[in-house]
PDB file of N, CA, C and O in Angstrom:
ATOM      1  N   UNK A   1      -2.008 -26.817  -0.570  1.00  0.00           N
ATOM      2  CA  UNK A   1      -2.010 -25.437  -0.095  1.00  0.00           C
ATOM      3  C   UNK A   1      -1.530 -24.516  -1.213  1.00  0.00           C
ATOM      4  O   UNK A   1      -0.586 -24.744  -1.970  1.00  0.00           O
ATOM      5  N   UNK A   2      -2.408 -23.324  -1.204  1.00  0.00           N
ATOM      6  CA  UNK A   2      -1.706 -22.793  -2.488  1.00  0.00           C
ATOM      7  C   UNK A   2      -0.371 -21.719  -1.717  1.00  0.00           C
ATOM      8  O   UNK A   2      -0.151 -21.424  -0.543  1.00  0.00           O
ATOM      9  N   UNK A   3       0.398 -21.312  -3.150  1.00  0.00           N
ATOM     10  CA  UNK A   3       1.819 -21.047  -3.046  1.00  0.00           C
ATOM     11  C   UNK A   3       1.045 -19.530  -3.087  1.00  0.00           C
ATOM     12  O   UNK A   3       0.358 -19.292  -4.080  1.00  0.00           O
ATOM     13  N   UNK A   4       1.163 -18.382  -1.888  1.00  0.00           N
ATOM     14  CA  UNK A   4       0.628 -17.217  -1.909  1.00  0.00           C
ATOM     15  C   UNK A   4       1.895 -16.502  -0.849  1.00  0.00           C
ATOM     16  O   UNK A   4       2.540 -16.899   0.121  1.00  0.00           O
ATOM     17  N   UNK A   5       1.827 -15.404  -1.548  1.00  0.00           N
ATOM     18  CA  UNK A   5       2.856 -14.341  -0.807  1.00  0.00           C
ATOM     19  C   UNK A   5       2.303 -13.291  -0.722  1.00  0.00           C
ATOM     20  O   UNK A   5       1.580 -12.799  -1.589  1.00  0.00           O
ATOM     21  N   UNK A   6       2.722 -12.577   0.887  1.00  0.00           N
ATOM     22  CA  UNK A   6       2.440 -11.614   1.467  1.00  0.00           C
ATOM     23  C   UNK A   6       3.158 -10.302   1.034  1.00  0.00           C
ATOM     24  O   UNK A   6       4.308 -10.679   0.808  1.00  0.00           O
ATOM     25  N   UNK A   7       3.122  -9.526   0.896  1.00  0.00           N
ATOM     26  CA  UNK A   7       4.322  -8.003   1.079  1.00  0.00           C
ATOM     27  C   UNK A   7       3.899  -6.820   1.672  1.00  0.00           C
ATOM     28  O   UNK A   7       3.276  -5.998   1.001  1.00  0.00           O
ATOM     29  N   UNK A   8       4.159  -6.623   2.860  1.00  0.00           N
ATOM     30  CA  UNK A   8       3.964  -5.492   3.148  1.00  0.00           C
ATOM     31  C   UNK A   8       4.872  -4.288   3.568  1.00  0.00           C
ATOM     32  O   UNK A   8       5.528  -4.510   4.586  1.00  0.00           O
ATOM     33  N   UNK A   9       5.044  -3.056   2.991  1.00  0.00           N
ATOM     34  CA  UNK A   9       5.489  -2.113   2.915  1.00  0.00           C
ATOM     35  C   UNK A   9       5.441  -1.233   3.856  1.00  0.00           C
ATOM     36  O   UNK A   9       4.290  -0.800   3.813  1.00  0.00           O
ATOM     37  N   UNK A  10       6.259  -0.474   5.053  1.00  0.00           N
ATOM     38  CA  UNK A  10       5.738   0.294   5.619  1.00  0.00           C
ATOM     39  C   UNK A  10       6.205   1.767   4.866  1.00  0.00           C
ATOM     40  O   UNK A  10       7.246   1.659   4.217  1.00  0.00           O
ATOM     41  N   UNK A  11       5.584   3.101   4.866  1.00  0.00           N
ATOM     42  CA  UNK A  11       6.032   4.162   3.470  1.00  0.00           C
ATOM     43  C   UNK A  11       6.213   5.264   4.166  1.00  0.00           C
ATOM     44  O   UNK A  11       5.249   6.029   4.209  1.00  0.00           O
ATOM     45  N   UNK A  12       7.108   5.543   4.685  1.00  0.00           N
ATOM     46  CA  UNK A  12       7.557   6.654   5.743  1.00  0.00           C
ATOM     47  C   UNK A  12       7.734   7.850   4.411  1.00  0.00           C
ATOM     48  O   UNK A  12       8.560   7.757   3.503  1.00  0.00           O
ATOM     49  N   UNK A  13       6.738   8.946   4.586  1.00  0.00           N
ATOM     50  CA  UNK A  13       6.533   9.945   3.557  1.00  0.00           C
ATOM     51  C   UNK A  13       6.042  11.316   4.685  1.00  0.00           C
ATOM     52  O   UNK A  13       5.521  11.264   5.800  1.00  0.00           O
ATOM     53  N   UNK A  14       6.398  12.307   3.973  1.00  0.00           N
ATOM     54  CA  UNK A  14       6.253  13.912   4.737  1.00  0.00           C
ATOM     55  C   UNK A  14       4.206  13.878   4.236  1.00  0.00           C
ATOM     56  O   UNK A  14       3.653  13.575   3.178  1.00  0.00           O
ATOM     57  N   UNK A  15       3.732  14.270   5.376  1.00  0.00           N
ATOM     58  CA  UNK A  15       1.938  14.694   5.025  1.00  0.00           C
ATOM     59  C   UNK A  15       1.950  15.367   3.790  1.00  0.00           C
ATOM     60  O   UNK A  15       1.356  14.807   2.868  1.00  0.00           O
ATOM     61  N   UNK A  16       2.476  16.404   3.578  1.00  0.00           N
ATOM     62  CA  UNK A  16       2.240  17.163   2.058  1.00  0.00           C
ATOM     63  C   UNK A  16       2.485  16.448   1.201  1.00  0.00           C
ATOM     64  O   UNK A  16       1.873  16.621   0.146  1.00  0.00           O
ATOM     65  N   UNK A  17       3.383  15.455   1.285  1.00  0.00           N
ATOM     66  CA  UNK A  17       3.198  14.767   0.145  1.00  0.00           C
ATOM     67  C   UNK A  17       2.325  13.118  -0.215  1.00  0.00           C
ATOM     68  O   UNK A  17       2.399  12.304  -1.136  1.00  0.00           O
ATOM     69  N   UNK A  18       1.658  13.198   0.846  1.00  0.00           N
ATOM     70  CA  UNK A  18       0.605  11.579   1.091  1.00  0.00           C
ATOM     71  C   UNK A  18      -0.466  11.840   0.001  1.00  0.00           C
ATOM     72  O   UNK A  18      -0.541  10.932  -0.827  1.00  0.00           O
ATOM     73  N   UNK A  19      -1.257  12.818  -0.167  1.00  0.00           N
ATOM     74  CA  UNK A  19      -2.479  12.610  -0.934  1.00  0.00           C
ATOM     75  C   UNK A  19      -1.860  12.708  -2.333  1.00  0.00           C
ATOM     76  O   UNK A  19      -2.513  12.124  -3.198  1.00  0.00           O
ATOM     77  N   UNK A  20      -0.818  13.278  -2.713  1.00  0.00           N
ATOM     78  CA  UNK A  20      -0.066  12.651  -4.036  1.00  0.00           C
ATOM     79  C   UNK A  20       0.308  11.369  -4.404  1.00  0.00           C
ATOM     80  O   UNK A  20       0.261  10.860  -5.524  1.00  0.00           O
ATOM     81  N   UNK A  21       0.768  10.790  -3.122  1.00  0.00           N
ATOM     82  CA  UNK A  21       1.762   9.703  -3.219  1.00  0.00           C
ATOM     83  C   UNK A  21       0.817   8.301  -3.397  1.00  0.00           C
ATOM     84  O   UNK A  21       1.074   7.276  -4.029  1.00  0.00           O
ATOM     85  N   UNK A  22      -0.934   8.826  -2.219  1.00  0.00           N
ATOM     86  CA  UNK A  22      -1.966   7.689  -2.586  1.00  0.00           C
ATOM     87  C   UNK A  22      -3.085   7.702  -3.898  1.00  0.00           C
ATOM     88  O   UNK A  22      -3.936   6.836  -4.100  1.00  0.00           O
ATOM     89  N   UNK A  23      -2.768   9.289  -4.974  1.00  0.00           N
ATOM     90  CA  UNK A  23      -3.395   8.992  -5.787  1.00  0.00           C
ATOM     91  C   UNK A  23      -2.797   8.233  -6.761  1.00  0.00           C
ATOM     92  O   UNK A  23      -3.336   7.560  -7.641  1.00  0.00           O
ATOM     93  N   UNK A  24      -1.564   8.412  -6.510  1.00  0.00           N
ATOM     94  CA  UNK A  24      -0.814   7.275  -7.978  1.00  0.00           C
ATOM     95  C   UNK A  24      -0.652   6.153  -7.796  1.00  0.00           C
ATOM     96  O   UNK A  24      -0.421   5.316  -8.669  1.00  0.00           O
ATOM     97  N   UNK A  25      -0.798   5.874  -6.057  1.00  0.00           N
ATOM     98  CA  UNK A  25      -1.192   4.520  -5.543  1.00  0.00           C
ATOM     99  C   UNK A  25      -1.869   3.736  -5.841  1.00  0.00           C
ATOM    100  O   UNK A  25      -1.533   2.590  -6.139  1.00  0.00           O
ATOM    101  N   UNK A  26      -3.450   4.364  -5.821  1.00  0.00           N
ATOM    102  CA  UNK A  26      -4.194   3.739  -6.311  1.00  0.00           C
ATOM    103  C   UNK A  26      -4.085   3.813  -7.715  1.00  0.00           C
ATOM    104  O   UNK A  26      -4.763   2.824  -7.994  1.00  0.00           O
ATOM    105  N   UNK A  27      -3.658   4.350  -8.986  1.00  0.00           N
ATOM    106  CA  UNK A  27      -3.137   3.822  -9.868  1.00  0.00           C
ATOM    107  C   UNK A  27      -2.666   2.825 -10.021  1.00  0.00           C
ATOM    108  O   UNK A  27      -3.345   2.145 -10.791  1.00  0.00           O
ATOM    109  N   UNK A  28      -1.825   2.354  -9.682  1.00  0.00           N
ATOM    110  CA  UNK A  28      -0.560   1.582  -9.813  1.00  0.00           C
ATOM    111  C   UNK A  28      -1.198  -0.008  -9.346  1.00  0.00           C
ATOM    112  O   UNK A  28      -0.879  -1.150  -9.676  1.00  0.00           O
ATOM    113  N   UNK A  29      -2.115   0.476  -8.538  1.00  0.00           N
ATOM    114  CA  UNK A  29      -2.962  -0.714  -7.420  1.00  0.00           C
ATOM    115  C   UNK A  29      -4.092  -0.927  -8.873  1.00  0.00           C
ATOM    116  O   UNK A  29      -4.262  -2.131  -9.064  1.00  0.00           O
ATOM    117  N   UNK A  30      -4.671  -0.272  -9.634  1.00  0.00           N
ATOM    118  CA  UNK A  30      -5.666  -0.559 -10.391  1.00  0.00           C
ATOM    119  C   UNK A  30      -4.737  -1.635 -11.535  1.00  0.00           C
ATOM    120  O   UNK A  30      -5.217  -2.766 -11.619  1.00  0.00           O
ATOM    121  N   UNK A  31      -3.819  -1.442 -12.163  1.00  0.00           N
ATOM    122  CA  UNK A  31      -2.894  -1.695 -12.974  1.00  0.00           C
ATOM    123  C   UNK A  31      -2.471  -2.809 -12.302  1.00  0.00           C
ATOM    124  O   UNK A  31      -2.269  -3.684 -13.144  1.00  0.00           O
ATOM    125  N   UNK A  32      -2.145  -3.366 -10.758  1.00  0.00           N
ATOM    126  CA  UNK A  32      -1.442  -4.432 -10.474  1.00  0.00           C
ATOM    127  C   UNK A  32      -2.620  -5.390 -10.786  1.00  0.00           C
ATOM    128  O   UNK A  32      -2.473  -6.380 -11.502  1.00  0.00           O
ATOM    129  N   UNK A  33      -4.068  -4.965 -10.078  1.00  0.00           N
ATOM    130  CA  UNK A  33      -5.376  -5.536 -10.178  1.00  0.00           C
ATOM    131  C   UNK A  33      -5.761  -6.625 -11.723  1.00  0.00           C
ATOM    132  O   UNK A  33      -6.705  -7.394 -11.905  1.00  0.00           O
ATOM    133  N   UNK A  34      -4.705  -6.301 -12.544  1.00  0.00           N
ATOM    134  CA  UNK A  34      -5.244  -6.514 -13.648  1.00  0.00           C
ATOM    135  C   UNK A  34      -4.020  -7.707 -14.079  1.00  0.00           C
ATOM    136  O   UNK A  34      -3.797  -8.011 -15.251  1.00  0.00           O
ATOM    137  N   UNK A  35      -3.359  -8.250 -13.009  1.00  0.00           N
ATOM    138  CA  UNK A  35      -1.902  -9.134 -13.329  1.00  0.00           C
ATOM    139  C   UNK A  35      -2.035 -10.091 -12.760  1.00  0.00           C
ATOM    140  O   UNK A  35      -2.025 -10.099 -11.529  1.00  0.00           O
ATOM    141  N   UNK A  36      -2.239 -11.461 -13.672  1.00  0.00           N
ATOM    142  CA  UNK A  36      -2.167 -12.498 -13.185  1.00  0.00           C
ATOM    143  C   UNK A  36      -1.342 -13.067 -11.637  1.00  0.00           C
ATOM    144  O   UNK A  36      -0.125 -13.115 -11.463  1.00  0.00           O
ATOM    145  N   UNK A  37      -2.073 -13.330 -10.964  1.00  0.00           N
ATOM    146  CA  UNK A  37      -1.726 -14.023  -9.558  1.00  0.00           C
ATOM    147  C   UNK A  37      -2.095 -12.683  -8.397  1.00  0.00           C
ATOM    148  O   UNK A  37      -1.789 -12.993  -7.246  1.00  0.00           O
ATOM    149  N   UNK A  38      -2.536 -11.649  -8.506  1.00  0.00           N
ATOM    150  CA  UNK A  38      -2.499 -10.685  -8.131  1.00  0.00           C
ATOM    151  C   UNK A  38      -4.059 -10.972  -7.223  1.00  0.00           C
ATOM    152  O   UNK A  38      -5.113 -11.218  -7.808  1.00  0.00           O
ATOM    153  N   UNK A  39      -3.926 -10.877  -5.685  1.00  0.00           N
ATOM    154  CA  UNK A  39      -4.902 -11.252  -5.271  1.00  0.00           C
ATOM    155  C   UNK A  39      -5.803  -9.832  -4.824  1.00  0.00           C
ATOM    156  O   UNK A  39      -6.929  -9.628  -5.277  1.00  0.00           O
ATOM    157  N   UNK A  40      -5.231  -9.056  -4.029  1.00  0.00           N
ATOM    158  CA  UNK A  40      -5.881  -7.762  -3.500  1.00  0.00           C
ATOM    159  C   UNK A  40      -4.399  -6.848  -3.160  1.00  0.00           C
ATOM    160  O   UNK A  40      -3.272  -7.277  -3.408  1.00  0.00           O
ATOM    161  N   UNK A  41      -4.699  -5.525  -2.550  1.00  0.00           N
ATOM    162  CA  UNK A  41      -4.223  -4.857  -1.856  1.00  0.00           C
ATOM    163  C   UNK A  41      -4.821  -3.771  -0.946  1.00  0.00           C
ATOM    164  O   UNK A  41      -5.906  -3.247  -1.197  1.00  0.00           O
ATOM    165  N   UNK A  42      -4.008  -3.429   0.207  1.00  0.00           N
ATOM    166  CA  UNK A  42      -4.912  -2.774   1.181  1.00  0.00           C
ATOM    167  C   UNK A  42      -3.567  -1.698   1.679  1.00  0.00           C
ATOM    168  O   UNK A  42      -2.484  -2.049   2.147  1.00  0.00           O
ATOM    169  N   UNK A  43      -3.953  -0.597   1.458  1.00  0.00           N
ATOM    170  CA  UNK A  43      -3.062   0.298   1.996  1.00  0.00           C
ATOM    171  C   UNK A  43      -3.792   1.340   3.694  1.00  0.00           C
ATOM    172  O   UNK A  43      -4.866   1.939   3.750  1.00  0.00           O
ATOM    173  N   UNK A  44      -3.046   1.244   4.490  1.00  0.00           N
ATOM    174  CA  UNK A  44      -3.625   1.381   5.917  1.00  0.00           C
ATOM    175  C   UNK A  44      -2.774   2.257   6.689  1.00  0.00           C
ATOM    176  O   UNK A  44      -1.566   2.103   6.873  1.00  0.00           O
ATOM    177  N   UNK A  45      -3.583   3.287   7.170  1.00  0.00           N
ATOM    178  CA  UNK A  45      -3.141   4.772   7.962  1.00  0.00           C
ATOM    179  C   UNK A  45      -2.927   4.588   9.347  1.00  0.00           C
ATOM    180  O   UNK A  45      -3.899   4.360  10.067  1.00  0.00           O
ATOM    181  N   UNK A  46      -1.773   4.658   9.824  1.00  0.00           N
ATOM    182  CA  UNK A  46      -1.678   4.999  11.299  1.00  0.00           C
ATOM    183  C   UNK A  46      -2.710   5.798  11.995  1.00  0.00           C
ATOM    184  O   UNK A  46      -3.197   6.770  11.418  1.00  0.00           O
ATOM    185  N   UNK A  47      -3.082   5.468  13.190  1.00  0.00           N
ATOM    186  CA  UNK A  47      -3.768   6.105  14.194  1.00  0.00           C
ATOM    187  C   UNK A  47      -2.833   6.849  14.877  1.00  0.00           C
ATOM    188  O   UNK A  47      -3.227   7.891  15.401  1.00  0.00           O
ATOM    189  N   UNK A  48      -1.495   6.487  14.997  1.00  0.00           N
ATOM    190  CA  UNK A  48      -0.478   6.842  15.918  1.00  0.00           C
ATOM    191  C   UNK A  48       0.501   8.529  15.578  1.00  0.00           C
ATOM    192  O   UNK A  48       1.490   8.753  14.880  1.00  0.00           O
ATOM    193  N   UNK A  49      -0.161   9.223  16.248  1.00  0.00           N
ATOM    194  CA  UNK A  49       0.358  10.480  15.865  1.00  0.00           C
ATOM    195  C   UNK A  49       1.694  10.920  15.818  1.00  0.00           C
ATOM    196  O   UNK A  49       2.359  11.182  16.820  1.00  0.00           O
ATOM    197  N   UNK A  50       2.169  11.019  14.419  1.00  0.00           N
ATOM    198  CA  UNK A  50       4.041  11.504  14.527  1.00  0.00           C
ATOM    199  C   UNK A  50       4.648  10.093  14.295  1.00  0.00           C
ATOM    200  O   UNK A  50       5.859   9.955  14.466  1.00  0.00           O
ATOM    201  N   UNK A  51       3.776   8.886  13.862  1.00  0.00           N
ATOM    202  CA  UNK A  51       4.603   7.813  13.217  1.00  0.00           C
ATOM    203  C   UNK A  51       5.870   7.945  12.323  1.00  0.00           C
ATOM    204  O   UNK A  51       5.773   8.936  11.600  1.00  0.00           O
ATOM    205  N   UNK A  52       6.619   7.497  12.209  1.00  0.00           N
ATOM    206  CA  UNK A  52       7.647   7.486  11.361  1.00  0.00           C
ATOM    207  C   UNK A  52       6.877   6.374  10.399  1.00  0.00           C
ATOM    208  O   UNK A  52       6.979   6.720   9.222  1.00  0.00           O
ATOM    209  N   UNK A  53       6.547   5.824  10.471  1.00  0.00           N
ATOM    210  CA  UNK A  53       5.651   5.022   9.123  1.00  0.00           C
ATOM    211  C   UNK A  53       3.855   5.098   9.241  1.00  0.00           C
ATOM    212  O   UNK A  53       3.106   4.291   9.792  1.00  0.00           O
ATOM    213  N   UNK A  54       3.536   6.298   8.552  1.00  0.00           N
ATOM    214  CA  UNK A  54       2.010   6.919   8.697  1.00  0.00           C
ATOM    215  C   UNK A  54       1.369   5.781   7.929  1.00  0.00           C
ATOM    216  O   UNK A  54       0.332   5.360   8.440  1.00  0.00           O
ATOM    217  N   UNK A  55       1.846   5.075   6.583  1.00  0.00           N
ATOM    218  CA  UNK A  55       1.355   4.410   5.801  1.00  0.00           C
ATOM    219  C   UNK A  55       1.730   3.090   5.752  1.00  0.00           C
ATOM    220  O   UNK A  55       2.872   2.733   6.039  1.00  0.00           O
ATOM    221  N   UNK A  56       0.822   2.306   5.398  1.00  0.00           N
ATOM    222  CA  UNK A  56       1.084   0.634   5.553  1.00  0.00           C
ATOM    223  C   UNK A  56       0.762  -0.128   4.418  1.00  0.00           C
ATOM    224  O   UNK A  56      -0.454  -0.308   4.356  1.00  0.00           O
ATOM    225  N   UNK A  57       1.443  -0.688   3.415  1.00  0.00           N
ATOM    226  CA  UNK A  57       0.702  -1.312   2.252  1.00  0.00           C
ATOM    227  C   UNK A  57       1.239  -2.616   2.610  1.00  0.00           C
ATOM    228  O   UNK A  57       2.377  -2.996   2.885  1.00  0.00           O
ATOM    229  N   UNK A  58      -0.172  -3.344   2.511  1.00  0.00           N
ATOM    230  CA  UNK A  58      -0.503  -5.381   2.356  1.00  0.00           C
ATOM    231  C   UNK A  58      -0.729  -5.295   0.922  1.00  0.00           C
ATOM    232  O   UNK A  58      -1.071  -4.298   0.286  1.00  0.00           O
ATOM    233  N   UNK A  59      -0.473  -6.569   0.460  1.00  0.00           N
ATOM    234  CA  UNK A  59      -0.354  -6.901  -0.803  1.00  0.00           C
ATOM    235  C   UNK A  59      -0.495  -8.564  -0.873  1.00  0.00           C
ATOM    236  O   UNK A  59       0.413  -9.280  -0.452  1.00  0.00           O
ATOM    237  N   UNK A  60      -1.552  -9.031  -1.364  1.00  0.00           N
ATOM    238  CA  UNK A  60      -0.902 -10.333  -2.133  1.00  0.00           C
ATOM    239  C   UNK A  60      -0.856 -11.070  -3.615  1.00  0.00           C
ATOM    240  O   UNK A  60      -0.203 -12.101  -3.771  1.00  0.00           O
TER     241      UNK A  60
END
């Protein structure tokens, strides 16, 4: 079985500042993309209106 780890983040952030916070995201996500053992990542938006965690990042 291979040795694989999960991480997921929940990113409790104010709306004005989300479309900042996911363009350097995906930065940072292009740059991890490129690091040995680095399988994917998926960052995922609440449906749930007035979440205290709007944003969700999986990682493995």
């Amino acid at each position: 079985m291979e040795n694989r780890h999960v991480v997921i983040i929940p990113i409790e952030i104010d709306e004005e500042k989300e479309a900042s916070y996911l363009a350097a995201w995906q930065d940072a996500a292009e740059v991890m993309a490129a690091q040995p053992g680095f399988i994917r990542t998926y960052m995922f938006r609440t449906i749930v209106p007035g979440s205290k965690f709007p944003l969700v990042n999986v990682a493995e």
